[in-house]
C-alpha positions as CSV (number, residue, x, y, z in Angstrom):
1,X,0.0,0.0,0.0
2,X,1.2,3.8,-0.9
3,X,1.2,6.5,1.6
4,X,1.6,10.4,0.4
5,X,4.0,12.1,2.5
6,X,4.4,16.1,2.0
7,X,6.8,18.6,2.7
8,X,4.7,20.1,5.0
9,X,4.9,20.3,8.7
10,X,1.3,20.9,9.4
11,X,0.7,17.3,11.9
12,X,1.4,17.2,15.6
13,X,4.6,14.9,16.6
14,X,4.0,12.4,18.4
15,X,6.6,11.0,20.6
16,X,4.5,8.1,21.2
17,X,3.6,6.6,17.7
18,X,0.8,3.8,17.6
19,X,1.4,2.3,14.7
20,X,4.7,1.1,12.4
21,X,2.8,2.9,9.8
22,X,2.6,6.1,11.4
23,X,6.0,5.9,13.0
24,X,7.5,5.8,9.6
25,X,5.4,8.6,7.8
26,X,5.8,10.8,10.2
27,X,9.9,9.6,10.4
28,X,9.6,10.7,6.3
29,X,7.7,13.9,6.8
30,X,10.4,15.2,9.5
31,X,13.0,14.3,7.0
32,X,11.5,16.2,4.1
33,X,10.8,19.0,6.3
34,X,14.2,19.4,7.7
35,X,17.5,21.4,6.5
36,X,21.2,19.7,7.6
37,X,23.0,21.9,10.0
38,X,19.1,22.7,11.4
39,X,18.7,20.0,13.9
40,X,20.6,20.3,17.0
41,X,23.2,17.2,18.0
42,X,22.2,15.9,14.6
43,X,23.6,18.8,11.7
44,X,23.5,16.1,9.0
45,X,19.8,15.2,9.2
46,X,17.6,16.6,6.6
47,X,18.1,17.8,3.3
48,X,20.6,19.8,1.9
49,X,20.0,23.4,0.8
50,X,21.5,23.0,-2.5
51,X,18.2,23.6,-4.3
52,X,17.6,27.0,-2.8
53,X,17.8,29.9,-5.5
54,X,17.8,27.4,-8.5
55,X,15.6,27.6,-11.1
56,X,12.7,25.3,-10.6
57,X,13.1,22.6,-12.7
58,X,17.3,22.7,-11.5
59,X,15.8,22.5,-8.2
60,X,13.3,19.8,-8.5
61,X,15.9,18.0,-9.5
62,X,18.5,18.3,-7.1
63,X,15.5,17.4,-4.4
64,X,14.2,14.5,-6.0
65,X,18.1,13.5,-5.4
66,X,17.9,14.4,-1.9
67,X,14.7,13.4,-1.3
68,X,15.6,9.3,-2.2
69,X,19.2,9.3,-0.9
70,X,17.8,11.0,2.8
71,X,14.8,8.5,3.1
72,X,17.4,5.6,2.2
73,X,19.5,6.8,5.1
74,X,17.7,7.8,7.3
75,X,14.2,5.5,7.2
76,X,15.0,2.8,5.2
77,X,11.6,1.1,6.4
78,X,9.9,3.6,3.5
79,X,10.9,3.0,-0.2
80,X,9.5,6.4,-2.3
81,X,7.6,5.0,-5.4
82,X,7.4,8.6,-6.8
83,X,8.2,12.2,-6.3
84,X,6.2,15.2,-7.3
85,X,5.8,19.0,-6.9
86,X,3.3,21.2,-5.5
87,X,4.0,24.8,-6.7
88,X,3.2,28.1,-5.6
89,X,3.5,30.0,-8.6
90,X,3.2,33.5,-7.2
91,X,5.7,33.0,-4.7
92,X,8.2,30.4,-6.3
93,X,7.9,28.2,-3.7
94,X,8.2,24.2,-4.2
95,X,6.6,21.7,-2.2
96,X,7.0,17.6,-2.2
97,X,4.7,15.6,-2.7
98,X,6.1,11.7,-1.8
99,X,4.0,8.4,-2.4
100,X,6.2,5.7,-0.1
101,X,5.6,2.1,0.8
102,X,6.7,0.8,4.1
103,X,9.0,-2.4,4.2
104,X,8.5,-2.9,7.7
C-alpha cells in the first residue's frame, strides 16, 4: 500500500507513535521538512540546501536527489515509489509531494 508524504509540517509529533505505519510517515515527513545543519546534535539530518535559488526545474531535480538518498539513510523502512511538486507559482515556492511504501 502507498502513503503520500508532504513537505509540510502541518501534523502534531507524536513522541509516542501507535502504529509502524505512522511511525515511519511521520519519520519521512520530518526528513523532508528538515535542513542539515538545522537539527541540534544531529547537523546532518535533513536535506541539503542546495536547491535554494535554483531555477525550478534545476531545483526539483537536485530534491528529488535528496529526497531518495535521505529516506534511504535515514528511514529505510519507506521505499518512495514517486516524487512530485506542489507549486506556488506566485511565490516560487516548491513543495514535495512523496508516495512511499513501508518495508517494515
Amino acid at each position: 500500500m502507498a502513503y503520500t508524504v508532504t513537505g509540510k509540517l502541518g501534523t502534531e509529533i507524536k513522541l509516542v507513535p501507535e502504529t509502524v505505519i505512522e511511525e515511519v510517515l511521520q519519520n519521512v515527513e520530518m526528513i523532508v521538512s528538515t535542513i542539515k545543519n538545522t537539527a541540534p546534535l544531529y547537523r546532518d539530518f535533513g536535506l541539503s540546501a542546495r536547491f535554494l535559488d535554483k531555477p525550478t526545474p534545476v531545483a526539483e531535480a537536485i530534491l528529488i536527489a535528496e529526497l531518495f538518498e535521505a529516506i534511504e539513510e535515514y528511514e529505510p523502512r519507506a521505499e518512495v515509489i514517486n516524487a512530485t511538486f506542489e507549486r506556488d507559482e506566485r511565490t516560487g515556492k516548491i513543495t514535495p509531494r512523496l508516495e512511499v511504501k513501508i518495508n517494515a
